[in-house]
C-alpha positions as CSV (number, residue, x, y, z in Angstrom):
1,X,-8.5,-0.6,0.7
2,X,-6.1,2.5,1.4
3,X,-6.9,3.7,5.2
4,X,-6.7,7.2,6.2
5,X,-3.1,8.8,6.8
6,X,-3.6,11.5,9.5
7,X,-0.8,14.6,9.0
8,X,0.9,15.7,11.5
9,X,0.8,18.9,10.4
10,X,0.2,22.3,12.5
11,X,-2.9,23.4,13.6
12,X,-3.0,27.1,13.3
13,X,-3.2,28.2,9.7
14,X,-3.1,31.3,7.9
15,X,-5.9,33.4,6.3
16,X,-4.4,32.9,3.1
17,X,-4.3,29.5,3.0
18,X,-8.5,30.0,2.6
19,X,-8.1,30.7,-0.7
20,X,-7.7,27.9,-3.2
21,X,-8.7,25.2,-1.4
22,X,-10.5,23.2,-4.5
23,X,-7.0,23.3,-6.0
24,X,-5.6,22.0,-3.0
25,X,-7.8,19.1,-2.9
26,X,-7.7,18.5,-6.3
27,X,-4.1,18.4,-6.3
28,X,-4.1,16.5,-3.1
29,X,-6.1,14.2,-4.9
30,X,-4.3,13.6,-8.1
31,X,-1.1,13.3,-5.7
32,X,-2.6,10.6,-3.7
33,X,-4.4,8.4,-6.8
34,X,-1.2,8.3,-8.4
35,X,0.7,6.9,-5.9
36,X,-2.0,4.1,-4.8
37,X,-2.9,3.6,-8.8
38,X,0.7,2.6,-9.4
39,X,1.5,-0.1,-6.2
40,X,-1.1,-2.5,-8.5
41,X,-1.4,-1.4,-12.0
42,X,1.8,-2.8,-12.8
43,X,0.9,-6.4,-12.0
44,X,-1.1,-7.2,-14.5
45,X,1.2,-6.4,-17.2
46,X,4.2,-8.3,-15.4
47,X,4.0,-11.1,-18.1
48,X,4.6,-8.1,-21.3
49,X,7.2,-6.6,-19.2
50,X,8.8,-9.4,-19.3
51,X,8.7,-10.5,-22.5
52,X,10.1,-6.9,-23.3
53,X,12.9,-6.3,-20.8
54,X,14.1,-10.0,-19.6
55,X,14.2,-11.4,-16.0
56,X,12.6,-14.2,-14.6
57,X,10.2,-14.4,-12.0
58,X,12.6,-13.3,-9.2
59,X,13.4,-9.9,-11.3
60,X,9.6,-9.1,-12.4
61,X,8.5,-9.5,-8.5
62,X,11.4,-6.5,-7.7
63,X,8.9,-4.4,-10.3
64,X,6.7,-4.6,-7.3
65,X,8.5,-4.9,-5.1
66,X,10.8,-2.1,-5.2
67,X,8.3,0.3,-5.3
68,X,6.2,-0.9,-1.9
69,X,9.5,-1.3,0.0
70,X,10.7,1.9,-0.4
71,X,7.4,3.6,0.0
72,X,6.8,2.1,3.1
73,X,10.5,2.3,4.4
74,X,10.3,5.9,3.7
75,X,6.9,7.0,4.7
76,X,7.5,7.6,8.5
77,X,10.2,10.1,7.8
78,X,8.5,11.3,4.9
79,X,5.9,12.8,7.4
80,X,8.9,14.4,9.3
81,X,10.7,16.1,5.9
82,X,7.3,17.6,5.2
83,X,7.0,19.2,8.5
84,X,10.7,20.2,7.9
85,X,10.4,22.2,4.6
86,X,6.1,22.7,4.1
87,X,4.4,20.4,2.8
88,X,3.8,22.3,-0.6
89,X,7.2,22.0,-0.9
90,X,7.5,18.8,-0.1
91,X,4.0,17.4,-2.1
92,X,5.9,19.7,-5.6
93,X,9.6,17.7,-5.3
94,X,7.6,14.8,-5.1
95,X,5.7,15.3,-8.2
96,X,8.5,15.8,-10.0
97,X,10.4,13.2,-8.7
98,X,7.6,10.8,-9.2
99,X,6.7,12.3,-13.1
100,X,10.8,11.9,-13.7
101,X,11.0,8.3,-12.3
102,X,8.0,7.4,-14.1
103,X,9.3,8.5,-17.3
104,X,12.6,6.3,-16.5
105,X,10.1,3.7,-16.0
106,X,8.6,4.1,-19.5
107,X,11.8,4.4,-20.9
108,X,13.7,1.8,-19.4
109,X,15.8,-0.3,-21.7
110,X,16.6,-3.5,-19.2
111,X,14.9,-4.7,-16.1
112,X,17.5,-3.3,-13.8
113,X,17.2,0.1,-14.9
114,X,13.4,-0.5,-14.5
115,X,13.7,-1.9,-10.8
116,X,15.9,1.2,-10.0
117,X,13.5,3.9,-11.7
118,X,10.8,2.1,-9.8
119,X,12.8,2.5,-6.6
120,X,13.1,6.4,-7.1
121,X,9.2,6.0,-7.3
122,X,8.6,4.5,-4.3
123,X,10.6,7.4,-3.1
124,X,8.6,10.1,-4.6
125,X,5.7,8.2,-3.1
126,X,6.4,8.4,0.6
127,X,6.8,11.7,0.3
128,X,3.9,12.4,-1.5
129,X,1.3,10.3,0.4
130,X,1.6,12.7,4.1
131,X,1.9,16.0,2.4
132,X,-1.0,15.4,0.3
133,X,-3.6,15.2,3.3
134,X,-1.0,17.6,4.7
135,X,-2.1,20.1,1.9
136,X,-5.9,19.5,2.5
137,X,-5.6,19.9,6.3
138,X,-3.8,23.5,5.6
139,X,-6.7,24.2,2.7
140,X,-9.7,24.0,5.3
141,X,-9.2,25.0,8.4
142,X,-12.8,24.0,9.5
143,X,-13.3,21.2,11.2
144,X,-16.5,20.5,9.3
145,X,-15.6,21.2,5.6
146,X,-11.9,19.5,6.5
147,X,-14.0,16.5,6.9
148,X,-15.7,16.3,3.9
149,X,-12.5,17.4,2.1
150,X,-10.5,14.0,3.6
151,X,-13.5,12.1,2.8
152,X,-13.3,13.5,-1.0
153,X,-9.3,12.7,-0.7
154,X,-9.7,9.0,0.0
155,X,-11.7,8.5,-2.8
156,X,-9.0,8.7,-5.0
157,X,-7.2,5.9,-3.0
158,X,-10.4,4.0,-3.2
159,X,-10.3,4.3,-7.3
160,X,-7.0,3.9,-8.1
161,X,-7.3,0.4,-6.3
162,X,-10.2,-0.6,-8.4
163,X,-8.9,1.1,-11.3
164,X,-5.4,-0.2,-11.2
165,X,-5.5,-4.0,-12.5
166,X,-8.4,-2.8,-15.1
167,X,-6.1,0.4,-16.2
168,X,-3.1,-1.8,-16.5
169,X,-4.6,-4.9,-18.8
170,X,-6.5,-2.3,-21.4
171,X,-3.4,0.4,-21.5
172,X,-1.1,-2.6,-21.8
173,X,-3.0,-4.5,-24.5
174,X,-3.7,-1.2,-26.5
175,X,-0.6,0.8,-26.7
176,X,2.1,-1.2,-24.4
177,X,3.0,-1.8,-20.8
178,X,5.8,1.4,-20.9
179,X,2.5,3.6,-21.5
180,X,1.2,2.8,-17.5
181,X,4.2,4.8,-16.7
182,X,3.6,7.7,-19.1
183,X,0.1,8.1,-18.5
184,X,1.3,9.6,-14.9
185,X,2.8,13.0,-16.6
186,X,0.0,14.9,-17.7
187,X,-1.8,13.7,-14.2
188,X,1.1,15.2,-12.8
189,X,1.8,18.1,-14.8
190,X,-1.7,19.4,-13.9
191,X,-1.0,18.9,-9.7
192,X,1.9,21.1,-10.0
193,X,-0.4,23.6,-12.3
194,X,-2.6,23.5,-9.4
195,X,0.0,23.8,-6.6
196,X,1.0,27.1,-7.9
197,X,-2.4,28.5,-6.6
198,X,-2.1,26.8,-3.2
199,X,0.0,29.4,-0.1
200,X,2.8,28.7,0.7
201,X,2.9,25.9,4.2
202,X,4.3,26.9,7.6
203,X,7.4,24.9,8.3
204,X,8.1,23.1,11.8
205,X,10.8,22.0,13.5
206,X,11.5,18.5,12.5
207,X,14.4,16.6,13.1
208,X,14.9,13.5,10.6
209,X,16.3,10.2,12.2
210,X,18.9,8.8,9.8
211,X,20.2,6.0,11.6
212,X,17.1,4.3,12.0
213,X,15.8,5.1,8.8
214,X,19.1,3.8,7.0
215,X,18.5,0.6,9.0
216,X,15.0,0.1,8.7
217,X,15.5,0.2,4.5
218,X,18.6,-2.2,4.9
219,X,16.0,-4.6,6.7
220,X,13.3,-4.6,4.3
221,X,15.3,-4.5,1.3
222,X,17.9,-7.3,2.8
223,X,14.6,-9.4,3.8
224,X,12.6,-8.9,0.8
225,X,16.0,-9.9,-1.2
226,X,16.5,-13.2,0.5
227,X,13.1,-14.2,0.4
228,X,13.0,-13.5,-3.5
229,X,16.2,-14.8,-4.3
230,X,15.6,-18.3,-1.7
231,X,12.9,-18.9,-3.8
232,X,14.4,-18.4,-7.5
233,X,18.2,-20.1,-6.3
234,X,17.5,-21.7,-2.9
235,X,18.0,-20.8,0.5
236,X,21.1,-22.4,1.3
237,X,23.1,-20.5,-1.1
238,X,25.7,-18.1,0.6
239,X,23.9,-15.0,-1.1
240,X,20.3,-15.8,0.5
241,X,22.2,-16.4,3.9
242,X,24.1,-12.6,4.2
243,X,21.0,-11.0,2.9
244,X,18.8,-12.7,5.9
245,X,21.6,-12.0,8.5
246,X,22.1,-8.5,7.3
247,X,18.0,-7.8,7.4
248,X,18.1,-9.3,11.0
249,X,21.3,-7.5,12.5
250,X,19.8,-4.2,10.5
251,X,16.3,-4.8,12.1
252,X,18.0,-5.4,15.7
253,X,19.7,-1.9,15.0
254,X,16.8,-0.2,14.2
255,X,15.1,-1.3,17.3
256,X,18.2,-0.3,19.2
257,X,18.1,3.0,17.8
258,X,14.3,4.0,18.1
259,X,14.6,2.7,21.9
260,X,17.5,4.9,22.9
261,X,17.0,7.9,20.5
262,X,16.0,11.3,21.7
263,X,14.3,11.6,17.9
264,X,13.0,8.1,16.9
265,X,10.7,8.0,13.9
266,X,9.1,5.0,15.6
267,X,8.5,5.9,18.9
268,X,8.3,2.1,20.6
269,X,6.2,3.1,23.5
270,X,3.1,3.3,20.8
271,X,3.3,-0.8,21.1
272,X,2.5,-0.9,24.5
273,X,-1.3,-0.4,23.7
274,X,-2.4,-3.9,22.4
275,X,-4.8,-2.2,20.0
276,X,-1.7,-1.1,18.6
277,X,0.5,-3.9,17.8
278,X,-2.9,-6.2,16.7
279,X,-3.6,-3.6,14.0
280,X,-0.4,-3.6,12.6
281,X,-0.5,-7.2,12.3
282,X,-4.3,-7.4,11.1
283,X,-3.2,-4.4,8.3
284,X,0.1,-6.8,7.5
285,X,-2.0,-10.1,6.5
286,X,-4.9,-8.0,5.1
287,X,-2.5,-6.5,3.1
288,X,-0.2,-9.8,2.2
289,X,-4.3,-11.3,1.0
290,X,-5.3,-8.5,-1.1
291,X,-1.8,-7.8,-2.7
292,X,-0.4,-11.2,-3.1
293,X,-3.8,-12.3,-4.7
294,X,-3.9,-10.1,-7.1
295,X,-0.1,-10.8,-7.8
296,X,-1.1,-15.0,-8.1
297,X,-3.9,-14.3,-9.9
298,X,-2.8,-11.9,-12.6
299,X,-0.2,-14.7,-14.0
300,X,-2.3,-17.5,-13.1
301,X,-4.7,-16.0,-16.0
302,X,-2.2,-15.3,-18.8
303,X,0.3,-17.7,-18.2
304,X,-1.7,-20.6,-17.3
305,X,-5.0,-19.6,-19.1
306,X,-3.5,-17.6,-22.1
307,X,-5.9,-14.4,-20.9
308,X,-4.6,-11.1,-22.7
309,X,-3.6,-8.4,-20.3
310,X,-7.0,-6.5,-20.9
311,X,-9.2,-9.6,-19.9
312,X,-7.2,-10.5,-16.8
313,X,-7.8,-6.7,-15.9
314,X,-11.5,-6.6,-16.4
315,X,-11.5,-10.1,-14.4
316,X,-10.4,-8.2,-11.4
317,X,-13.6,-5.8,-11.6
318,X,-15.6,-7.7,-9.6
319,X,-13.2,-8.3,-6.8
320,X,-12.8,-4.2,-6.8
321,X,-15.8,-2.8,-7.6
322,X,-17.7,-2.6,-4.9
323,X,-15.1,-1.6,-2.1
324,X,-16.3,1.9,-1.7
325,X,-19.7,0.5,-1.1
326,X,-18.7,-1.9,1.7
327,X,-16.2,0.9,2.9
328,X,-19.8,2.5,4.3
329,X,-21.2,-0.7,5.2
330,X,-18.7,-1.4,7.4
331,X,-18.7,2.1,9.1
332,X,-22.6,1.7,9.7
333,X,-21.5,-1.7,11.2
334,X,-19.3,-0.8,13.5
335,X,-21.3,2.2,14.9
336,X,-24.0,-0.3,15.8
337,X,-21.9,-3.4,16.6
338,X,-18.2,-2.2,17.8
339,X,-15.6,-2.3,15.2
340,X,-14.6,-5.9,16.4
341,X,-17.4,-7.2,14.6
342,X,-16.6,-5.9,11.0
343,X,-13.1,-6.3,11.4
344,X,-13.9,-10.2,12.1
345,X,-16.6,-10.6,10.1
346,X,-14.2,-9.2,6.9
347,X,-11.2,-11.2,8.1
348,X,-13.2,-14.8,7.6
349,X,-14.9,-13.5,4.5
350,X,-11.6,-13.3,2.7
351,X,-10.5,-16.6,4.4
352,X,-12.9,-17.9,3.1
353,X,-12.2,-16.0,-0.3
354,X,-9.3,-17.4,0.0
355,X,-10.1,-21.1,0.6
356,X,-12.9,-21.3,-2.1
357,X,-9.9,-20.1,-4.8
358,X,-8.1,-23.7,-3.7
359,X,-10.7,-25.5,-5.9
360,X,-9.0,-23.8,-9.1
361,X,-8.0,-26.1,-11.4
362,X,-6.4,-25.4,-15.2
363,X,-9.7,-26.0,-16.8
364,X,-11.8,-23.8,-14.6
365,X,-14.2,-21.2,-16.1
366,X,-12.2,-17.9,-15.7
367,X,-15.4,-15.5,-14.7
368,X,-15.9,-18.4,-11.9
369,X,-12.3,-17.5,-11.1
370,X,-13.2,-13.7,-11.3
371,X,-16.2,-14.3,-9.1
372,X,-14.3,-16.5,-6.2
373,X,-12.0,-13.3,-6.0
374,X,-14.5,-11.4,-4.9
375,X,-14.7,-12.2,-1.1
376,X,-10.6,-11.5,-0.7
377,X,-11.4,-8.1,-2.0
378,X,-14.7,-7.4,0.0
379,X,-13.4,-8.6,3.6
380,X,-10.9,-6.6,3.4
381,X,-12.7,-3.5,2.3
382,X,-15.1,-4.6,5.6
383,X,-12.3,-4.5,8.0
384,X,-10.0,-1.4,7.1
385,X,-12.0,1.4,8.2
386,X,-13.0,-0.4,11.6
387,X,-9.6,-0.8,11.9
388,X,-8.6,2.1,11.0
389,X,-10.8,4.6,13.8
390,X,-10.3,1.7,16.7
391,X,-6.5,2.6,16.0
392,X,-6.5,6.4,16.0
393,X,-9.1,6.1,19.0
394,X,-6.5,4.0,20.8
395,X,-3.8,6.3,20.7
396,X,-3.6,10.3,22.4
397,X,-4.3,12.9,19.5
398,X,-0.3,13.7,18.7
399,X,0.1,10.5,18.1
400,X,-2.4,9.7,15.7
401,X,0.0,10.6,12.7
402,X,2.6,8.1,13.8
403,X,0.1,5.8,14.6
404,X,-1.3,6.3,10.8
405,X,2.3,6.3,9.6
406,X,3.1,2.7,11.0
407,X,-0.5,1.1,10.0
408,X,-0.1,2.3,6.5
409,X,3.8,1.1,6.5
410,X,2.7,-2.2,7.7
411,X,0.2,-2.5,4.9
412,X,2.3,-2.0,2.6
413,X,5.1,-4.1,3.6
414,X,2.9,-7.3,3.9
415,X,2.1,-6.5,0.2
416,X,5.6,-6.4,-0.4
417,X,6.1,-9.6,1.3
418,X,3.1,-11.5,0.5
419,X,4.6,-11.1,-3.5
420,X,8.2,-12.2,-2.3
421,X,7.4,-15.7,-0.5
422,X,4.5,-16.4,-3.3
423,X,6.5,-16.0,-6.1
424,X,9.2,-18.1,-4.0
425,X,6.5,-20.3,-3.4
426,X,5.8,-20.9,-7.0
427,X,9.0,-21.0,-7.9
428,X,10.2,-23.8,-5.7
429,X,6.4,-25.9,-6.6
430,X,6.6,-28.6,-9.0
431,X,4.0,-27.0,-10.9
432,X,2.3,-23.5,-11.1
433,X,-0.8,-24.4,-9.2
434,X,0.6,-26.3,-6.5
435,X,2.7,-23.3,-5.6
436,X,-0.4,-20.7,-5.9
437,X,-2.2,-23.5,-3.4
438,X,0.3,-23.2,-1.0
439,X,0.0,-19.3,-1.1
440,X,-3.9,-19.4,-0.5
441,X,-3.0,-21.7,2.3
442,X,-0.7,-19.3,3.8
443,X,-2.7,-16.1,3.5
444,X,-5.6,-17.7,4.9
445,X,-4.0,-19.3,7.7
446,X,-2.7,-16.1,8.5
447,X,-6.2,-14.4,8.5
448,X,-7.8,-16.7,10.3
449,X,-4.9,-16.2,12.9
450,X,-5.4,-12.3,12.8
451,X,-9.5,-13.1,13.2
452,X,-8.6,-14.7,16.5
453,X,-6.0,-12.2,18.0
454,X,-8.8,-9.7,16.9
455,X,-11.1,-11.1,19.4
456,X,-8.7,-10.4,22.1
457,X,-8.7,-6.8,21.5
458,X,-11.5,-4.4,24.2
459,X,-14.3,-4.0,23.1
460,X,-15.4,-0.3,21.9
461,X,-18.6,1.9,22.4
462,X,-21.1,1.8,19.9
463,X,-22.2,4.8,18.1
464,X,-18.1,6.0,17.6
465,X,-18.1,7.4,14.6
466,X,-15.7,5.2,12.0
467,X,-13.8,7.0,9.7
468,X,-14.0,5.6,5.6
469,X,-10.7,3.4,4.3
């Protein structure tokens, strides 16, 4: 369910930059599986980590957490720094910052100094995610070959989100939850190994805006904290009420800033176009669905149905297994159709996904659980690449990397979100499966909302070509 991140990297490229270009896309590749494998193979072990480290419920939701917010807080000036310095340089610090912080994450003696290594990789992460398909855009200068290239690139995407609940279950139940985080090193090792056969990038002129990027973390982080911490302590409490002011006046701030800028990293004039602001939201919900499902679901199975972290991993195979496949189904639909039709046709699927899980009960077969999570996982496999081309068709060429940027931040912060009020949600419940109920109810009533702004949008020509989530 990853969509496609368009660089805004230069055009022109050198002769040099010919050469190599399977190591470029292999390392491009490795780059961008890594990051994606790691926002969800971590959930399923949450219960081990745990019972290792300490924390309650509020502490093992920062595991998460941490990571998503800082990716996506980072990600649109991530784009800029890579322009800045090249984006082999910039794809090689982030390797090594992710392989260090990883190995902090394997390491880690507590939960805090967990969260924070996890915080460093979210870091890593933003950088990493535009200067991989920065890379592949400098490796093949054809328009043609550059195509098929990006289209081998989000594959890895694609399979680390399958992968990553399965992955995390068998590594954890074989050789222990601190292995998911050392497994990333030789993957890494061998990126850089193949970055030293990839030219050197052009750099570009690139001006990084601090104020609104300081604010912008301030707001997530301050929001994400409330809502956590509301949920574990209560939202009256004076902690819960400075976090939620300071994530509002930091949010105001940031819009101040990108409005009267000369260098905003989110230019606000992109919003004008309706196709715009709908996507963001449609990407938010599908996002909050798909994330916070897989969040409920993974300690719904082992806490509540005593499930070892290998079989609540291979229970989320048939919920991710055949995204790639409806990945092409949807593009074939929406070059005969319009993309409006997939887009709504996958939002209701996982609504209704989503609506079928409220008959789980504490006796209920587990592979009928595995089976009712299929829809949540298909819809939104329909409605990503639809969503993704009627966006970059909406907005002029130079834009199309900002526009990227902001879909892809908005994804990820609805993860981030969705796991934040759900785990508040079960926290303040009387019991586990009233809370998860109430979380069902809210992702789905926020689908069907997107399902019906979705219908608002213009309609498109058939035959567009759709790129593949």
């Amino acid at each position: 369910m990853k969509s496609l991140l368009v660089s805004r990297t230069p055009g022109p490229v050198r002769a040099g930059a010919r050469h190599g270009s399977t190591a470029v896309l292999v390392a491009a590749l490795l780059g961008f599986f890594l990051i994606s494998l790691d926002a969800l193979i971590v959930t399923v072990a949450l219960p081990d980590i745990g019972r290792t480290v300490g924390g309650g419920m509020a502490g093992l939701q920062w595991v998460i957490d941490g990571y998503a917010l800082v990716f996506a807080a980072l990600m649109l000036s991530a784009g800029a720094l890579s322009d800045r310095i090249g984006a082999r340089r910039a794809f090689g610090a982030g390797l090594v910052l992710f392989a260090v912080a990883s190995a902090a994450c394997g390491l880690a003696p507590d939960l805090v100094v967990l969260i924070g290594a996890r915080l460093v990789q979210g870091a890593a992460a933003a950088v990493l995610m535009p200067a991989s398909l920065a890379l592949v855009r400098q490796g093949y200068p054809d328009q043609a070959k550059r195509a098929r290239a990006v289209a081998v690139w989000t594959v890895g995407g694609a399979v680390a989100v399958a992968a990553g609940p399965v992955l995390g279950g068998a590594i954890t139940a074989t050789v222990g939850w601190r292995w998911i985080f050392f497994a990333n090193l030789p993957a890494a090792a061998v990126a850089v190994v193949l970055l030293a056969r990839v030219p050197t990038s052009p750099r570009l002129p690139a001006r990084l805006d601090l104020t609104g990027q300081l604010s912008a973390v301030a707001a997530m982080g301050a929001l994400t904290y409330g809502v956590i911490e509301g949920g574990a302590i209560g939202f009256g409490r004076p902690v819960v009420v400075v976090s939620l002011t300071v994530a509002a006046v930091s949010a105001v701030v940031f819009l101040v800033t990108q409005a009267r800028g000369d260098h905003p990293m989110l230019p606000l004039p992109l919003f004008r176009s309706r196709v715009v602001a709908v996507s963001l939201v449609i990407g938010f919900m599908l996002n909050a669905a798909y994330y916070g499902g897989v969040f409920l679901f993974s300690l719904y199975l082992q806490q509540q149905r005593g499930q070892t972290a290998l079989a609540a991993g291979l229970l989320f195979i048939p919920m991710t297994a055949l995204v790639a496949v409806v990945n092409l189904a949807s593009a074939r639909l929406a070059e005969r159709f319009g993309p409006r039709v997939p887009m709504v046709a996958g939002q209701l699927v996982s609504t209704a996904g989503l609506l079928a899980l409220l008959t789980v009960g504490g006796h209920t077969d587990v592979w009928a659980v595995a089976a009712l999570m299929v829809p949540v996982g298909l819809g939104g496999a329909l409605t990503v690449p639809a969503l993704t081309a009627l966006l970059l068709d909406a907005v002029p060429a130079d834009r199309a990397g900002t526009a990227s940027a902001v879909l892809n931040t908005g994804r990820q912060v609805g993860g981030a979100i969705a796991v934040a009020v759900f785990g508040a949600l079960l926290a303040g419940a009387e019991t586990f499966l009233a809370g998860m109920r109430w979380s069902l109810l809210v992702a789905a009533g926020g689908l069907v909302l997107t399902a019906a702004v979705t219908l608002s949008l213009p309609r498109a020509r058939r035959g567009t070509p759709v790129r593949r989530a």
